[in-house]
N, C-alpha and C positions, 0 to 999 in steps of 0.2 A: 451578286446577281446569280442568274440561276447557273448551275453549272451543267445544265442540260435539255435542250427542247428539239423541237421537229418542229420541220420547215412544212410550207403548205404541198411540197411536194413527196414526202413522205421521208425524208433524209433526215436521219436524226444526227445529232451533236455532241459530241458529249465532251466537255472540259475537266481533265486531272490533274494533277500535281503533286509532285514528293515538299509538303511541306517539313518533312524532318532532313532532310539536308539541304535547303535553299530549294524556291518555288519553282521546280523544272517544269512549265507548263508542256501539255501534249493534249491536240486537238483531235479527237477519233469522229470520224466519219462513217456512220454506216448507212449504205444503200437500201431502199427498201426490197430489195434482192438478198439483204444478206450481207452485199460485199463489205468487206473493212480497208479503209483508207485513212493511214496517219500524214494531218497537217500539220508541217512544221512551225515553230511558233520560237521566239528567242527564250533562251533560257536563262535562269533565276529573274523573270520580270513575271510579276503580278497581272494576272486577264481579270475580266469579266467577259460573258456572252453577251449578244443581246441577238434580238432579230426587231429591223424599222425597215419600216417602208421594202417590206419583203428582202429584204436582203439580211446574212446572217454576218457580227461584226464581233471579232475582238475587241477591246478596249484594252488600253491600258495607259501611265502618264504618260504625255507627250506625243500620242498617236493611237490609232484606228487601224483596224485590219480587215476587208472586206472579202470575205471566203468568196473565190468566183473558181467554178472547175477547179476544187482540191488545191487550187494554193490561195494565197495570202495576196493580195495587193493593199500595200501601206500608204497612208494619210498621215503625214507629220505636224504640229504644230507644236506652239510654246509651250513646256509643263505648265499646267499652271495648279499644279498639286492633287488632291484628292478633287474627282467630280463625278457626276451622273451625265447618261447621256440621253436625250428625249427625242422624242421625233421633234421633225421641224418643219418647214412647209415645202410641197412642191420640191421632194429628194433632197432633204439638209438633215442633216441629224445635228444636236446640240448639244456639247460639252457644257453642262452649267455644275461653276463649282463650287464644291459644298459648304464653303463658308464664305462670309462677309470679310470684305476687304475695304483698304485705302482707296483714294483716288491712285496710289504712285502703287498700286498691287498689295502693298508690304498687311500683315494683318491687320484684322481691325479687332481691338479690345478693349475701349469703352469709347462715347460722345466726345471725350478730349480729340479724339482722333478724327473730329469733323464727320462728315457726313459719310455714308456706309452706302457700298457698291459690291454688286453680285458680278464676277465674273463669266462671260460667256463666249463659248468658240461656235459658229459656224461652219459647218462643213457639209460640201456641197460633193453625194457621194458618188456623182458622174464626171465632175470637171476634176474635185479635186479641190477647186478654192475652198477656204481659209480666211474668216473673216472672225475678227477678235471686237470685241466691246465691251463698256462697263456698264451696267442697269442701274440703276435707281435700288437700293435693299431698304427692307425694315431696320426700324434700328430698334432693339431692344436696352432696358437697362441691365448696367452692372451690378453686382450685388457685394458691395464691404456691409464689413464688422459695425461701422456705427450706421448703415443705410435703415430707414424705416419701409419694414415688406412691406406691400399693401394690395388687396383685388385688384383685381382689374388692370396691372400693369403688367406687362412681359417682361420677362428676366431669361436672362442666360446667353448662352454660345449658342449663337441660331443654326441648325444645321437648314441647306435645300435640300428638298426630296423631291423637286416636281415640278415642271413648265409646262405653261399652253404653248402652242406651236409658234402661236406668233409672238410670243416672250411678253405679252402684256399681263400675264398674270406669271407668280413665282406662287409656289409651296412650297412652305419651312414650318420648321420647329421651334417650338421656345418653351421655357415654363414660366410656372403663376403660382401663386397661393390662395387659399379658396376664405381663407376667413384671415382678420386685422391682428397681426401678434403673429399668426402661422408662421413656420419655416420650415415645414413640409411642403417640399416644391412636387408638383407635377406637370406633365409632359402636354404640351398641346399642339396642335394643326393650326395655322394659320395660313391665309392666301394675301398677298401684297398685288396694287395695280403699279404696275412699271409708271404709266402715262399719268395717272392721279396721283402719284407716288403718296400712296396712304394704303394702310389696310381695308383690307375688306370684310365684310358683316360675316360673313361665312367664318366658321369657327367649328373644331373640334376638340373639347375638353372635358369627354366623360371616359373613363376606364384610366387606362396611361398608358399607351401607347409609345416605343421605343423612340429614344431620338434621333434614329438613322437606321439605315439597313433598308429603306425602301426603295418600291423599285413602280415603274409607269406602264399603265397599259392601257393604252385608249384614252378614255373619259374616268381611268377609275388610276386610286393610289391604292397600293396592296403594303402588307409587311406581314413577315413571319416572324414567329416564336419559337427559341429554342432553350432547354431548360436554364441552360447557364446564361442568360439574358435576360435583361430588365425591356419589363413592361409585356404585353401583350397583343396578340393577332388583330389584324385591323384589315379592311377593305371599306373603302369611301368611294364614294361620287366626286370628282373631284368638282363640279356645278358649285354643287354649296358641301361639301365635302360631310355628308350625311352617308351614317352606314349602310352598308347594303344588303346586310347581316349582324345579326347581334350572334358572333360568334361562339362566345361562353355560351349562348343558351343549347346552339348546336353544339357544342362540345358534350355536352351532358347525355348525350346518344351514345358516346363513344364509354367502352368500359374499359380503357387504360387508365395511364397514371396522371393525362391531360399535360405533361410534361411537353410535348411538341407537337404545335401544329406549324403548319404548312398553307399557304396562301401561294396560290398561282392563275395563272390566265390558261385555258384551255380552249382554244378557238373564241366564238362568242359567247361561252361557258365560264365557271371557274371551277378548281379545286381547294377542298379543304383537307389535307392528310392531318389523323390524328392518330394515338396512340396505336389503336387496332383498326380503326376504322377511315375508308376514305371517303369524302362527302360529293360529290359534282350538283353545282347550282347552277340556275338560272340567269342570265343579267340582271333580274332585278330580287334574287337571292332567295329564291324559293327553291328547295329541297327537293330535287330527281332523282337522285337513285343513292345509295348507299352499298356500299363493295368492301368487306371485309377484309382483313390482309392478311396474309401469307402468316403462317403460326410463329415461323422463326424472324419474322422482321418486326413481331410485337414488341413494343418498349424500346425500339431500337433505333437510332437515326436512321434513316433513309431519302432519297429526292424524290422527286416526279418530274417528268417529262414536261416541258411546257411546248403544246402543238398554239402554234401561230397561223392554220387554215381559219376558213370560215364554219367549217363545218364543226 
């Protein structure tokens, strides 16, 4: 998740860590004054940021950290391993975790193991309650040595990347083969109804898109690219998860190496960071302004700021 945004009120965020000697997280604070203030955070455990329902939260397994006046107020519940967290209704935010499970929790890795359930935490970020249940998941198939590939079926280790508030729809991953004989898998979007427990029409399967790393913002699914990663930049609607940009073709403005771009939310806006160039769009993905970068951050990793105002 991002490891830095600004709040509607102009406080920016910013998450570090020494990942060469175990993950020493430190959350820096700064005022729109200026001032700097460090929030304390436990160390060698693993964050993400986020900002839901205007509030700005730590994650990490097994709990939540809701920055209120420069400290930390903690939200505990069960690990229940790697997960994302989404907004939820009326002040809940939602732990859903990234993979399919058992009904008894334990993994799920193939149909032998009955039917397939998504894990999910509720948490309600005023009282505090902690509400755990299991959903209805897609089940895709396994793929051995003597299986026959074939269209039209889903394969793989489903990751989630994405819930409607009211958990009636999920968004995961899975892959496919495009022709009969194929064993060139690639990466696709899929949306499941919890309540209809079936898939739904809505399908994303042109480019190839990574099998995780994404992250939820509103009504849309974003993911970035970075050179040493598979697959490519993506921004969808999550409606019928139709792009909202054909990214490569904006990439082709930029005169770098196209080695990294960047996908973010910027108020009702987005960003795109590319090699030299950074793009800011539209909601509905039309091209506003173009802002070249700094001569020495050309070629080079860098973040952006994700502001969560309206403006």
């Amino acid at each position: 998740m991002a490891g830095a945004l600004r709040d509607d009120r102009g406080n920016l965020y910013i998450l570090t860590g020494d990942l060469g000697t175990g993950y020493n997280p430190v959350l820096y604070l700064v005022a729109p004054d200026g001032a700097l203030k460090e929030i304390a955070l436990r160390r060698y455990v693993d964050y993400s940021l986020y900002s839901l329902h205007g509030k700005v939260i730590v994650a990490t397994n097994g709990s939540i950290g809701i920055i209120e006046d420069s400290s930390v107020r903690t939200i505990r519940f069960r690990d229940i391993g790697s997960y994302i967290l989404v907004e939820g209704q009326e002040g809940e935010v939602i732990a859903l975790g990234k993979t399919v499970v058992q009904e008894n929790g334990k993994p799920y890795l193939s149909p032998a193991d009955g039917k397939p359930f998504a894990q999910v935490v509720s948490i309600d970020l005023d009282s505090g309650q902690v509400t755990e249940k299991l959903l209805p998941a897609p089940q895709t198939e396994g793929v051995t040595q003597d299986a026959s590939i074939v269209p039209g079926v889903r394969y793989g280790f489903t990751f989630f990347i994405g819930a409607s508030p009211d958990l009636r729809r999920l968004y995961y991953t899975y892959a496919f083969v495009k022709e009969t004989g194929d064993h060139a898998f690639y990466t696709a979007l899929g949306v499941f109804d919890t309540e209809e427990e079936q898939d739904l029409p809505a399908v994303y399967d042109e480019c190839c898109p990574p099998f995780d790393g994404y992250r939820q913002y509103r009504d849309y699914l974003m993911v970035s690219h970075f050179p040493e990663a598979g697959g490519g930049a993506l921004l969808v609607n999550m409606k019928d998860l139709s792009p909202v940009v054909d990214i490569d073709e904006l990439l082709k403005k930029d005169e770098g190496t196209r080695g990294l771009s960047l996908v973010l939310p910027f108020g009702k806006y987005f960003i795109v960071g590319a090699d030299s160039q950074v793009f800011l769009l539209s909601p509905n993905g039309d091209l506003l302004r173009e802002y070249p970068l700094p001569s020495d951050l050309i070629g080079k990793k860098y973040t952006i700021v994700a502001y969560f105002g309206d403006d």
